[in-house]
N, C-alpha and C positions, 0 to 999 in steps of 0.2 A: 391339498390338506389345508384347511381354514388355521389363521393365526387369530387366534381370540383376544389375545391382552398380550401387550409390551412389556417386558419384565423390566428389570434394570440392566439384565444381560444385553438384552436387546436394543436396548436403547444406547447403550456405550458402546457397541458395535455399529449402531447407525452413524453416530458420531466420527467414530474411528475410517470409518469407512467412506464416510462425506469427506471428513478433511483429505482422506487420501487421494481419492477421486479427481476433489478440486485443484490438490497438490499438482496431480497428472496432468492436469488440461491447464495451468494457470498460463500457456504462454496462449495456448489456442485463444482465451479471452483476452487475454492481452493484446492480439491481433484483431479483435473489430473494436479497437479506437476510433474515433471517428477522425481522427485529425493523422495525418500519416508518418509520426512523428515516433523518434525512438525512443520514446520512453511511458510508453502506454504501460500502465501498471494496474488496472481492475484486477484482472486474473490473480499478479501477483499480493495486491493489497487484501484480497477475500480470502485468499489460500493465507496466507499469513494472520489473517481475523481466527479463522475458523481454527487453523491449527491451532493458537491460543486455548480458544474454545476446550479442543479435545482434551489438551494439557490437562485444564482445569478438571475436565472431568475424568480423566484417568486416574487424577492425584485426590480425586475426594471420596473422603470415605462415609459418604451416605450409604443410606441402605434403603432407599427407595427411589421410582423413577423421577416424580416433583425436586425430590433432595438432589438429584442428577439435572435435573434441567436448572434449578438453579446454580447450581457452580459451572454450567456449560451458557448462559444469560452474563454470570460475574467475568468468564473468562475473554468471552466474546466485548463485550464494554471493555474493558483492561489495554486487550491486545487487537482493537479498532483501528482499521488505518485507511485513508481516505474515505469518501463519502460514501461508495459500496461497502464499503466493513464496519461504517457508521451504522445504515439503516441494515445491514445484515443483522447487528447487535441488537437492534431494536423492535425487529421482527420475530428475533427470538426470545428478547426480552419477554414480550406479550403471550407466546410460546410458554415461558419457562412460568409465566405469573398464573396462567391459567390451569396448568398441571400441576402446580407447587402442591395439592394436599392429596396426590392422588398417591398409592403406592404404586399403582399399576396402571397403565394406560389402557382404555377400549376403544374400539373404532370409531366413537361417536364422541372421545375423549382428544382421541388424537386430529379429528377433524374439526370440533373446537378450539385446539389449540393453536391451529394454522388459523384459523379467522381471526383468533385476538390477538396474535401477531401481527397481522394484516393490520386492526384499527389501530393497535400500538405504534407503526412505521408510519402509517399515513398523521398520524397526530403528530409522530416528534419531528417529521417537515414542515420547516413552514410554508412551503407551498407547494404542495403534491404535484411531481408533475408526470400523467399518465404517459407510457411507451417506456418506461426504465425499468428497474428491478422492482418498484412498486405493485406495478399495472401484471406483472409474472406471477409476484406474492399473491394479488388477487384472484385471478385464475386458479391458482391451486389451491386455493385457499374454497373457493366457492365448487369448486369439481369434488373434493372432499367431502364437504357438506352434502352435496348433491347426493354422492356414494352411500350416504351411511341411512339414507330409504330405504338404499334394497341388500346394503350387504352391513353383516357385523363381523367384517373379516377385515383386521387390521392390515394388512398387506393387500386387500382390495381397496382400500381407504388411500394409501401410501401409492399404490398404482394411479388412481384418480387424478392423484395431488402431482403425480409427476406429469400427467397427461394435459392438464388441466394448464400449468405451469409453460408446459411446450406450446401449448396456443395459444396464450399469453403472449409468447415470447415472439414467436409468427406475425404477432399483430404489432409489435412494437416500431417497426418502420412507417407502419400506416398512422399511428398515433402520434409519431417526432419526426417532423420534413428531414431534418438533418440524417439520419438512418436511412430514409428514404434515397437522398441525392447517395450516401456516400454508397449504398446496395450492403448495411450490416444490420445486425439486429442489435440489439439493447446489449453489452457487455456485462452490467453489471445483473442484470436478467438471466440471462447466458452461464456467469456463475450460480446462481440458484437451482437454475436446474440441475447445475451435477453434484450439488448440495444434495439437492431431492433424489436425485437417482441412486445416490451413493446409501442415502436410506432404504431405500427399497429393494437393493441390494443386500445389506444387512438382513430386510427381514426374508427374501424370497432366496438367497444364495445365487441369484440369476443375474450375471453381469450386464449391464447395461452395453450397445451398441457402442465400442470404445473410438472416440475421436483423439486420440491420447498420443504424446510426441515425445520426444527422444529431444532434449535441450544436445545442444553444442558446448565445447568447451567453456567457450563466451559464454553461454546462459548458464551453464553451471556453478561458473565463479561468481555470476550476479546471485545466482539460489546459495550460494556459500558466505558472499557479501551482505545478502538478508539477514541470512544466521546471525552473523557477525557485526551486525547495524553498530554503528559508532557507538551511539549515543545511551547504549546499556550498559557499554562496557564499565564505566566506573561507577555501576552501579553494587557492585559486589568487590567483596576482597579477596586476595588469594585463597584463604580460606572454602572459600565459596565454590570454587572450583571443584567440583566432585572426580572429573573426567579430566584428566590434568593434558592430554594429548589431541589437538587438532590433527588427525590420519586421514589424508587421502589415498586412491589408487584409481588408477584404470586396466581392466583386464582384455585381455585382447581374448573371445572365447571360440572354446577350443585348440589353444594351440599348445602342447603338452601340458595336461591337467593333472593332476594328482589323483585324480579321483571318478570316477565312473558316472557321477552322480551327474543328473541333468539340473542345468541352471536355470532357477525358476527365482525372477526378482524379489517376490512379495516373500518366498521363502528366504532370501539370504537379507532381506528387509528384516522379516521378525527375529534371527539368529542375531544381528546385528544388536538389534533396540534391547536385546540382556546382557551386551559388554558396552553398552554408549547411549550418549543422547545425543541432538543435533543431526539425527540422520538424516540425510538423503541418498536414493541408493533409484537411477535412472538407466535405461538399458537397452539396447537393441538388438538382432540379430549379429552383432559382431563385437561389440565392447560392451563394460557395463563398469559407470564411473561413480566412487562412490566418496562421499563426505560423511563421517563422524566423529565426537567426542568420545573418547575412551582412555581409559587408564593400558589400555591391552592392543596397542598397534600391533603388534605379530600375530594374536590372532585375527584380526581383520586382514593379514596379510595373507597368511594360511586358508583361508575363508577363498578369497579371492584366488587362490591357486589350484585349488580345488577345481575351478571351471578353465583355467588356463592361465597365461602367461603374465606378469605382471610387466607393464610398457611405460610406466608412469606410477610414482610413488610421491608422496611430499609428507614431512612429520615437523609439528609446530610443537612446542612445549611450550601451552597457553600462560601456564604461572610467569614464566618468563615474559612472554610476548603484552597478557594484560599488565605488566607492571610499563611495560615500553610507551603500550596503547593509552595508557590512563595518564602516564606522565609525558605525552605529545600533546593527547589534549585537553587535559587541564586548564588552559588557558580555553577553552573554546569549547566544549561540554557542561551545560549547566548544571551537570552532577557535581561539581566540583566539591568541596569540603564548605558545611556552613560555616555561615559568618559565626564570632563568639557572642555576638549581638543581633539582632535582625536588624534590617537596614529596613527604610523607609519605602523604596519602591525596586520591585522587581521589575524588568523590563524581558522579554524574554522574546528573542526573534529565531522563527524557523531559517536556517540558511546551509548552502553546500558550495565549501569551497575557503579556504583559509582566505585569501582574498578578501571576499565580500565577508566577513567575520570580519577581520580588523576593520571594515569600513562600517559596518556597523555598530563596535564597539568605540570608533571615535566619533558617531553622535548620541551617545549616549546607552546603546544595552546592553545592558548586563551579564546578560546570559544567553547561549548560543544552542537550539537543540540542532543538532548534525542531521540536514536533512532536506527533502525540496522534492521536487519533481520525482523524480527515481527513488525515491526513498520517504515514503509518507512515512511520520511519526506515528506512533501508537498513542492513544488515549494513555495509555499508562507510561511513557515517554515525556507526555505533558506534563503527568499527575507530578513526576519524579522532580522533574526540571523545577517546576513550582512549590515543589515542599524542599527541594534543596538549597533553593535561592534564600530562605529562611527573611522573606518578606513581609512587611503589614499589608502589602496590598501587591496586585500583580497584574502588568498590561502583556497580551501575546500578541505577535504578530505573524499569523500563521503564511503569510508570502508566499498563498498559492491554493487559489478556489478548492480543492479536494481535502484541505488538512484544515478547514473551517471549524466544518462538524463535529469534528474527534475533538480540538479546541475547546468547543464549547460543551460537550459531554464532560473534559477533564476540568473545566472550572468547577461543574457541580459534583466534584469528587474531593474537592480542598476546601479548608476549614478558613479560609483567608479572603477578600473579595479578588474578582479577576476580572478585567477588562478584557474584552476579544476586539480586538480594529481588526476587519474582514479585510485587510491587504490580500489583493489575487497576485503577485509579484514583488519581486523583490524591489524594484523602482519604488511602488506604492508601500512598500514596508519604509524604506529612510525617506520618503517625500514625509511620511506620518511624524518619523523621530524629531525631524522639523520643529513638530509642532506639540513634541512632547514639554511640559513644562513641571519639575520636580517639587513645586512647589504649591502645585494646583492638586485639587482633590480629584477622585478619582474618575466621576462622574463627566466631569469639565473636560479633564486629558481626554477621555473616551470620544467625546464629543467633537473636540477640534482636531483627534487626529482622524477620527474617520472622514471628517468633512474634505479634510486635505488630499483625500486619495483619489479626487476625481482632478483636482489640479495637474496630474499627470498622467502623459499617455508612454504606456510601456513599449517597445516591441522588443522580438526573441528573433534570432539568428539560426534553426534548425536544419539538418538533413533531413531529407524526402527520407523514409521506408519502403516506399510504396506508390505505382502510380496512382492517383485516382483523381475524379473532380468535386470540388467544394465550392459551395457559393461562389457559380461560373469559371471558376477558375481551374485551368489542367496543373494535376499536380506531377512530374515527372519524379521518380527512384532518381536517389541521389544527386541532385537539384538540394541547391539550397530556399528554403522557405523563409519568408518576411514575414512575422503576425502580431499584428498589434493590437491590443487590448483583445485577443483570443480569440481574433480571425485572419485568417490566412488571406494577405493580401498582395504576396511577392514569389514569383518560383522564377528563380536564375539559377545557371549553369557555375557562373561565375561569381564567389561569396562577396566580394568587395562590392559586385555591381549589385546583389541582391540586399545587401546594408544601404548602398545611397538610393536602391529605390524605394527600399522599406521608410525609408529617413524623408525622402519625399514626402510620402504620402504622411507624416506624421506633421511635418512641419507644418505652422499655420502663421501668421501675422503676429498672432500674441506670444511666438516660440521666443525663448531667452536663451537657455541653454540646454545642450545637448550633452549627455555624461552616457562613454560607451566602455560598458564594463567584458572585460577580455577574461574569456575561458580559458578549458583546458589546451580545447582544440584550436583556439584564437590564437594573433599572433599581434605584437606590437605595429608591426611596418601595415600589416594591412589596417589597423586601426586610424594611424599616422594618414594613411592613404584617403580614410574616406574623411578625415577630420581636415585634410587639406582642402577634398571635393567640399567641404560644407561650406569651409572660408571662401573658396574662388564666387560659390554660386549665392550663398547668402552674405547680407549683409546685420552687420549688428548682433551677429548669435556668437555664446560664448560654448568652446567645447573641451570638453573633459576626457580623459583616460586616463581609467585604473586597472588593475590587473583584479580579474576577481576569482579567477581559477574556477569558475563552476564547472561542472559538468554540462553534456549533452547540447547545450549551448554555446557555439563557438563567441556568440557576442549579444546580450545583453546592453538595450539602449532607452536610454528615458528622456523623454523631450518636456518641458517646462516652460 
């Protein structure tokens, strides 16, 4: 049966049905990282864009499909997080611009709109680089086009685009050597197409071939720690709370059930999303563990009894818990309360770890967004931090190549000027504060602290995830990694020996000092250990440790 025109129905099902999609597989993208490290977040960062996305358009009440694409464009910008939910936003921006006057989409409407997406992403890069989610965009974008010669069948159009997109995405190794060496294809590519699939699903009712996974407890609590991202929290007041209970469970199914009824996820998904928000509801043939916000935990419990036993429960009363969450960190959330005056300069550094927060607030910032590697901020995390810091003017330091982007999208969201210093680390973020100066304008500060980020060379302290090889090098599962300035140049068994070899290879003739900041997973005595090896073997270097508590990073080290 031919689909002639997109209604608005259709279209907010396409939606609904991509974020969920992308939802399902965000750890699968998350796994072709190119680097073997535990904290690849594509999948998560896209799936978190897009759910934005759907938000938006759930909650608008247009009454045409243009009117939908743009609060699904607005939502997308907003809720951006790393560099794939950057150019995801802007690929549909281009999307949402080109259908804005239609009511209704055709297949020669809906294949336009995927190409001026396409020029829209390639324009807002400033330097396009083919084999990523770009080089996917275009393929489906020109397969679309292609289709709408011989068919005016929307869902033939939508098929194209998904096809089109997959050889795209085939060709992405061939296009970036790095893809090549490591045998993945493009990640953030990889989320697009189950973007696209999730559409064409929508309109054919024909599920897509599922590569789709069952998280572990571990990943769950990380998909419940998204929810709960720090740095929103004192964005709202009790009041705000509609759903006053954080309820989880896990059911063990089939084991005395209340109820005859077979358990079908997507079904006890939609039952859920009319007593709560915040949902995630993941499952397999033997449990099925689930996260919402609800004023009605007993029915979510009843719910869950229905298919079998309950083996695990937990109930938060968030009124309670946000007044806990808001007043821990107050001191370190740029949401805090404005000034009664604006102050002069906002300073605003991305960072994760109470630690490295006090260390940056004693050379001078401001303001803290809660966040880093495992935790890209949103466009709209920015927007907040910088309209709360209640500044004339405002420098970010986004401390980590993938929260550039989003950065520089939330400066043109505020009414106030905003410097971005492209710090890729947090080294290179307080090498910059150096050389902030509160009395220079704003232009000047931008200028000498970017120059200062090449005066230091970072490295990072990681576990392996994975074996694989990278620029010659064997990477061994659980092996510690040495990577300095974002290439992996170290893989030992043994952490201390893989810090002094990492620290080798950083040090040069012009080194002064060496500052090695201690994670979670870090320990003082080994630190102590490699600061001893630095003194027997060098001579004249001065060396530092602080405690910084980040995450996923046993040891963070900056050489100068």
């Amino acid at each position: 049966m031919s689909i002639e025109r997109i209604t608005k129905k259709e279209f907010s099902d396409m939606v609904r049905i991509a974020a969920h999609r992308l939802e399902k597989n965000a750890k699968f993208v998350n796994s072709l990282n190119v680097f073997p490290v535990p904290d690849g977040d594509t999948g998560t960062n896209m799936s978190l864009t897009v759910q934005s996305g759907f938000k938006s358009v759930n909650e608008s009440d247009a009454d045409t499909v243009g009117g939908l694409g743009k609060a699904l464009a607005k939502g997308l910008l907003m809720g951006a997080r790393g560099n794939s939910g950057v150019i995801t936003s802007q690929i549909f921006r281009g999307f949402a611009k080109s259908i804005e006057p239609k009511d209704e989409l055709t297949a020669a409407d809906l294949a336009k709109a995927f190409d001026d997406g396409v020029k829209t992403a390639y324009k807002a890069v400033m330097k396009p680089v083919e084999g990523t989610i770009l080089t996917v965009a275009k393929y489906g974008a020109n397969a679309a086009v292609e289709a709408t010669k011989s068919s005016d069948d929307v869902a033939v159009i939508m098929k194209a685009a998904v096809e089109g997109s997959k050889e795209g995405l085939e060709k992405t190794p061939s296009l970036l050597p790095v893809l090549k060496e490591v045998g993945v294809v493009d990640s953030g590519g990889q989320g697009l197409v189950f973007i696209y699939e999730g559409f064409l699903e929508a309109l054919t009712g024909e599920k897509a071939a599922e590569e789709e996974y069952t998280p572990d407890e571990k990943e769950m609590n990380e998909m419940v720690n998204a929810t709960h991202h720090q740095s929103v929290q004192g964005q709202f007041t009790n009041e705000d709370i509609h759903n006053g209970y954080c309820t989880e469970m896990m059911v063990e199914l089939g084991q005395n059930p209340t109820s005859d009824e077979k358990f079908d996820n997507d079904t006890m998904r939609n039952y859920l999303s009319t007593i709560g928000d915040s949902l995630i509801v993941v499952s397999d043939d033997e449990v099925v563990k689930v996260h919402v916000h609800t004023n009605y935990p007993r029915k979510v419990w009843e719910e869950g009894r229905k298919f079998g036993s309950l083996v695990k429960v937990k109930i938060d009363n968030m009124r309670i818990q946000h007044e806990t969450i808001v007043d821990k960190d107050q001191p370190q959330v740029a949401v805090a309360t404005k000034p009664a005056e604006p102050i002069d300069y906002a300073v605003i550094a991305v960072s994760s770890g109470e630690g490295l927060s006090e260390l940056y607030k004693s050379l001078g910032v401001t303001s803290i967004i809660s966040g880093g590697q495992t935790m890209n901020p949103s466009t709209n995390d920015i927007v907040d931090a910088i309209n709360a810091a209640n500044a004339k003017r405002a420098i970010i330091l986004p401390n980590n190549g993938n929260i550039v982007m989003a950065a520089k999208q939330a400066a043109g969201l505020v009414d106030v000027p905003v410097a971005i210093v492209p710090s890729k680390t947090i080294s290179q973020g307080m090498t910059a504060m150096l050389s902030f100066n509160p009395e220079a304008d704003l232009d000047e500060n931008e200028e000498n602290m970017e120059d200062s980020l090449d005066t230091v060379k970072s490295g990072q302290i990681t576990q392996a995830i994975r074996d694989t090889a990278i620029d010659g090098l064997e990477i061994t599962k659980g092996h510690y990694m040495g990577i300095v300035d974002g290439k992996i140049v170290v893989d030992n068994a043994d952490i201390v020996k893989a810090t002094e070899e990492m620290l080798d290879k950083m040090i040069d003739e012009d080194s002064e000092v060496i500052t090695i900041l201690v994670g979670k997973d870090g320990n003082e005595d080994d630190a102590q250990a490699v600061s001893d090896y630095l003194d027997d073997k060098y001579e004249d270097l001065e060396t530092e440790i602080h405690q910084g508590d980040q995450p996923v990073y046993p040891y963070l080290v900056a050489v100068e």
